[in-house]
C-alpha positions as CSV (number, residue, x, y, z in Angstrom):
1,X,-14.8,-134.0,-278.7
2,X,-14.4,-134.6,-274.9
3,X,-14.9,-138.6,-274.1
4,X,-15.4,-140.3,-271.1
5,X,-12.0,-141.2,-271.0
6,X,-10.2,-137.8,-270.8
7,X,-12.7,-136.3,-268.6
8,X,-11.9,-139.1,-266.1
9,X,-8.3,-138.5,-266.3
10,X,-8.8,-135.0,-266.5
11,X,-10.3,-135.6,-263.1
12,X,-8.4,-137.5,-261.6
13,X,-5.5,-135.1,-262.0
14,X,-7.3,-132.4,-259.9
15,X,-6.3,-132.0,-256.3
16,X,-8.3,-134.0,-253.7
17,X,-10.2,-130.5,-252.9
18,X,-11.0,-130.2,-256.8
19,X,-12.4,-133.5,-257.2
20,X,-14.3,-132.6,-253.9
21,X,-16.2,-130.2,-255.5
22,X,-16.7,-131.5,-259.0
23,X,-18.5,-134.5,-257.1
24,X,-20.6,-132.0,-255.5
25,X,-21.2,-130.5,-258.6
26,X,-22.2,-133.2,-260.8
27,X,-24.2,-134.6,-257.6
28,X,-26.4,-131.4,-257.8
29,X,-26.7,-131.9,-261.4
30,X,-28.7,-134.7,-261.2
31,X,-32.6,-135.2,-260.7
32,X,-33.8,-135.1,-256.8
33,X,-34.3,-139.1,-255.2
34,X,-37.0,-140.3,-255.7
35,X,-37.2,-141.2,-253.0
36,X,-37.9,-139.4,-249.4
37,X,-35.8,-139.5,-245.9
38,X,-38.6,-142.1,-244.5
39,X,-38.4,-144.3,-247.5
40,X,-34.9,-144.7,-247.4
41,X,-34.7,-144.9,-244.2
42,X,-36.7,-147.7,-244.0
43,X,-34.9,-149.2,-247.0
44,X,-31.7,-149.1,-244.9
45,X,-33.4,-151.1,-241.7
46,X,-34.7,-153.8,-244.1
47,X,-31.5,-154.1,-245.8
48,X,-29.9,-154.6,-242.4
49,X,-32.3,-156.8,-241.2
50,X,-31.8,-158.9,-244.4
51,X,-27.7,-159.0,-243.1
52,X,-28.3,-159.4,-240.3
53,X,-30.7,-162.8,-240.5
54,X,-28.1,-164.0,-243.0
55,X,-30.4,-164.2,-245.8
56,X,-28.0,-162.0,-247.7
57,X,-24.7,-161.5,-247.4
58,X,-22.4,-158.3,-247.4
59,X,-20.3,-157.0,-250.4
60,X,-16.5,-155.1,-250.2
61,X,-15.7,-152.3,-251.8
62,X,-14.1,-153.7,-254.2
63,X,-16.6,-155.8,-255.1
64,X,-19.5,-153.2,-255.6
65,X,-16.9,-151.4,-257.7
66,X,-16.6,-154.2,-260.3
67,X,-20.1,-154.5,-260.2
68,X,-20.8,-151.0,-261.7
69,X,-17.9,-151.2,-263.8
70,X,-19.3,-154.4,-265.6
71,X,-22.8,-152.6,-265.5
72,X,-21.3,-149.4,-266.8
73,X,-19.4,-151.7,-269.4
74,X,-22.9,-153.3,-270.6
């Protein structure tokens, strides 16, 4: 039985072109958004708007990657 484990390995062996497309594939696997061009849109101003103001601050990378690791983990 496949796990999670060897089908990330597995991926991560493919070329960068291979991994390419499997993201595109799994991407179009998955239900539509929920939500539309405007909504998000809009998400995205107020979000900046919240950085810029300083009532929230940004995260790294690496930082948003532990954060759905931990959340993955859970």
């Amino acid at each position: 039985m496949l796990t999670m484990d060897s089908i990330s390995k597995a991926a991560l062996s493919l070329g960068q072109p291979q991994r390419a497309d499997l993201v595109v594939l799994i991407m179009d696997s998955l239900s539509p958004p929920a939500w539309g061009d405007s909504e998000i849109l809009a998400e995205a101003e107020h979000r900046d708007a919240e950085i810029e103001s300083g009532e929230v601050s940004e995260m790294s990378h690496e930082e948003f990657i532990s954060g759905l690791r931990i959340a993955s983990a859970a």
